[in-house]
C-alpha positions, 0 to 999 in steps of 0.5 A, spaced: 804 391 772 802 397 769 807 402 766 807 409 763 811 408 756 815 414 753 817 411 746 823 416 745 824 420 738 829 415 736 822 410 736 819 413 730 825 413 725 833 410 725 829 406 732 823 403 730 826 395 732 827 398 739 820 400 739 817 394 735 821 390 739 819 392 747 811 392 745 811 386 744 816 383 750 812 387 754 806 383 751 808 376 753 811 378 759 804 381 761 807 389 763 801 393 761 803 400 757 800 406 757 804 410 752 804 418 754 799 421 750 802 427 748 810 426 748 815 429 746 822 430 745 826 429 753 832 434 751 836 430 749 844 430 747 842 435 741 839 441 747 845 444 750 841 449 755 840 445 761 834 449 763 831 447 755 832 440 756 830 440 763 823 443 762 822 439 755 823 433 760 818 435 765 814 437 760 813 429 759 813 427 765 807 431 769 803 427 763 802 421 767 801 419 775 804 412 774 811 409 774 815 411 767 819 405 762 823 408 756 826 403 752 832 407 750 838 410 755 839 416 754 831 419 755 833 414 760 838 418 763 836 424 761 828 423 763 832 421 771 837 428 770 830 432 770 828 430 776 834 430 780 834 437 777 827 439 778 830 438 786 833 445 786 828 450 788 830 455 782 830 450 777 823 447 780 819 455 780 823 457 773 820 451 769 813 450 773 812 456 770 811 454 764 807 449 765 800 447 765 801 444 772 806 442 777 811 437 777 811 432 782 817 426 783 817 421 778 819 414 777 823 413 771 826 406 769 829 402 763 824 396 760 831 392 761 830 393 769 822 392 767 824 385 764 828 383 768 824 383 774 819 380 771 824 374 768 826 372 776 820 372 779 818 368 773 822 365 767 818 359 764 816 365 760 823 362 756 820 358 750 826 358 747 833 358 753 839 362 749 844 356 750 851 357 750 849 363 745 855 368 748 853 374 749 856 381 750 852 386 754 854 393 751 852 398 756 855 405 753 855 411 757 848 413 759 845 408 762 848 408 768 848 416 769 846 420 774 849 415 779 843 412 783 839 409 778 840 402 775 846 400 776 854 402 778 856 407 772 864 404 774 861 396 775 855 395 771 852 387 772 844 388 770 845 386 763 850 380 765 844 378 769 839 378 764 844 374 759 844 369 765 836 369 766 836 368 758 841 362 759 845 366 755 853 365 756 856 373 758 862 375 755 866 380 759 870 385 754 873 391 757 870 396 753 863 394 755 861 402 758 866 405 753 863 411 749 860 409 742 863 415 739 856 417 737 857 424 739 863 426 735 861 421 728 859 428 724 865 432 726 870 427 727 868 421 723 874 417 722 875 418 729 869 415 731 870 410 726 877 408 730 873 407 735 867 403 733 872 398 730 876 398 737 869 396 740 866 390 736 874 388 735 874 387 744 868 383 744 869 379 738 876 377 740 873 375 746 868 370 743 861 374 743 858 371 738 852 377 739 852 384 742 846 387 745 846 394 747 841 400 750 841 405 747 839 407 739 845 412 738 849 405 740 846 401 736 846 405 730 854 406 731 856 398 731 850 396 728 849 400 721 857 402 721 859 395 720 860 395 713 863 401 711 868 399 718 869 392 714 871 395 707 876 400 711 878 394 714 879 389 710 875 384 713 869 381 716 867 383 722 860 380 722 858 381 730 849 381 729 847 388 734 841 386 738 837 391 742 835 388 749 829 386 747 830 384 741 835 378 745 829 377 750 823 376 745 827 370 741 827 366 748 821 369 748 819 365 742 817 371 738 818 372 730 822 375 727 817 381 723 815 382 731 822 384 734 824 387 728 830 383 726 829 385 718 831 392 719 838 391 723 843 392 718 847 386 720 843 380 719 841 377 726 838 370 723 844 366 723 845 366 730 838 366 731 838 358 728 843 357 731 840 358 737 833 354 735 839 348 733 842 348 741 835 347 743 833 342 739 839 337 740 
């Protein structure tokens, strides 16, 4: 399988474990990237004019002829929102006229969508099969909008789905598609901070013993924000945030330092034992 890789902004900064994680799962599963080779930013959440943020996204889309895999789902997200923009003939004219060709129709997908299709044509790929470990899918709110994509934006499934694939056990919690409160954090911080708590408070109350997200912004929220939310609080909290491919490489066998485990902010190696012990019993 050969893909066009748009990394994301996020995969030069806060998410380097995003982008180190999803090139070395696309290795072992055989999935040829071709990184764009002059990206930029998608126009993301922080460019409020939609015609900007369409033309920045068209921008990266007209550099490649093949199908295009981002591993974060807001460029996701953002990425399929140009392209049923670019739909309208006025928004087409306005933004080919500022670039160097014209936009043609594209394929976006999420490497989530990309790995899963892989794992069930083939999953003795599986070197070490996630046994018992119980594992809460948090989709957040982008990555099944717009309508038409990867999966229900009310009733998601893909991620319980590649929880299975990986012999993962699925935790449903309610507020698996609920906001992360990334959007808010600057101005309203104690009330983002409220509502991260109240996420990672549903899914460890119904037994996860792991969380797996997306998105960066997500991952960020729940992951780097638990220690502050454990000294408000009084007490541990404790839930490892993992991106997807990060969950996806340790059954792939791959190490550590491949995936980028040491960057996250909530250690995952203890799970990541535990699971070796499953396997060896």
């Amino acid at each position: 399988m050969r893909l066009a890789y748009y990394p994301g902004c996020v995969s030069r900064s806060t998410g380097k474990e995003m982008d180190r994680s999803t090139r070395a799962v696309c290795v072992a599963l055989g999935i040829e990237l071709e990184e764009l080779p002059d990206w930029s930013c998608c126009g993301a959440t922080h460019v409020p004019n939609e015609l900007v943020s369409t033309g920045l996204a068209a921008r990266n889309i007209i550099q490649t002829e093949l199908p295009i895999m981002t591993p974060c789902s807001i460029c996701y997200s953002n990425l399929r929102n140009a392209v049923q923009r670019m739909e309208v003939p006025e928004v087409r004219s306005k933004v080919d006229a500022v670039l160097t060709k014209s936009h043609e129709r594209a394929r976006i997908r999420h490497v989530l969508d990309v790995i899963l299709e892989v794992l069930q044509k083939d999953d003795d790929r599986l070197v070490v099969p996630l046994k018992d470990l119980k594992t809460a899918p948090y989709y957040g709110c982008l990555l099944t909008r717009p309508k038409g994509g990867i999966d229900s934006p009310e009733f998601p499934t893909i991620m319980e789905g590649l929880v299975k694939t990986l012999k993962a056990e699925p935790v449903d919690f309610g507020l698996k598609a609920f906001c992360c409160a990334g959007p808010i954090f600057m101005p309203q911080e104690e009330a983002a901070a409220d509502i991260i708590y109240s996420i990672l408070k549903d899914a460890k109350k119904a037994g996860a013993e792991v969380l797996v997200t997306v998105c960066p912004l997500c991952h960020l929220m729940l992951d780097a924000k638990q220690k502050s939310l454990e000294r408000r609080h009084g007490e541990q909290i404790g839930i490892p945030v993992l991106y997807v491919t990060q969950l996806v490489g340790i059954a792939l066998g791959l190490g550590p330092e491949e995936l980028g485990l040491n960057m996250n902010s909530v250690s995952p190696m203890p799970v990541v034992e535990k699971v070796y012990e499953r396997v060896a019993k």
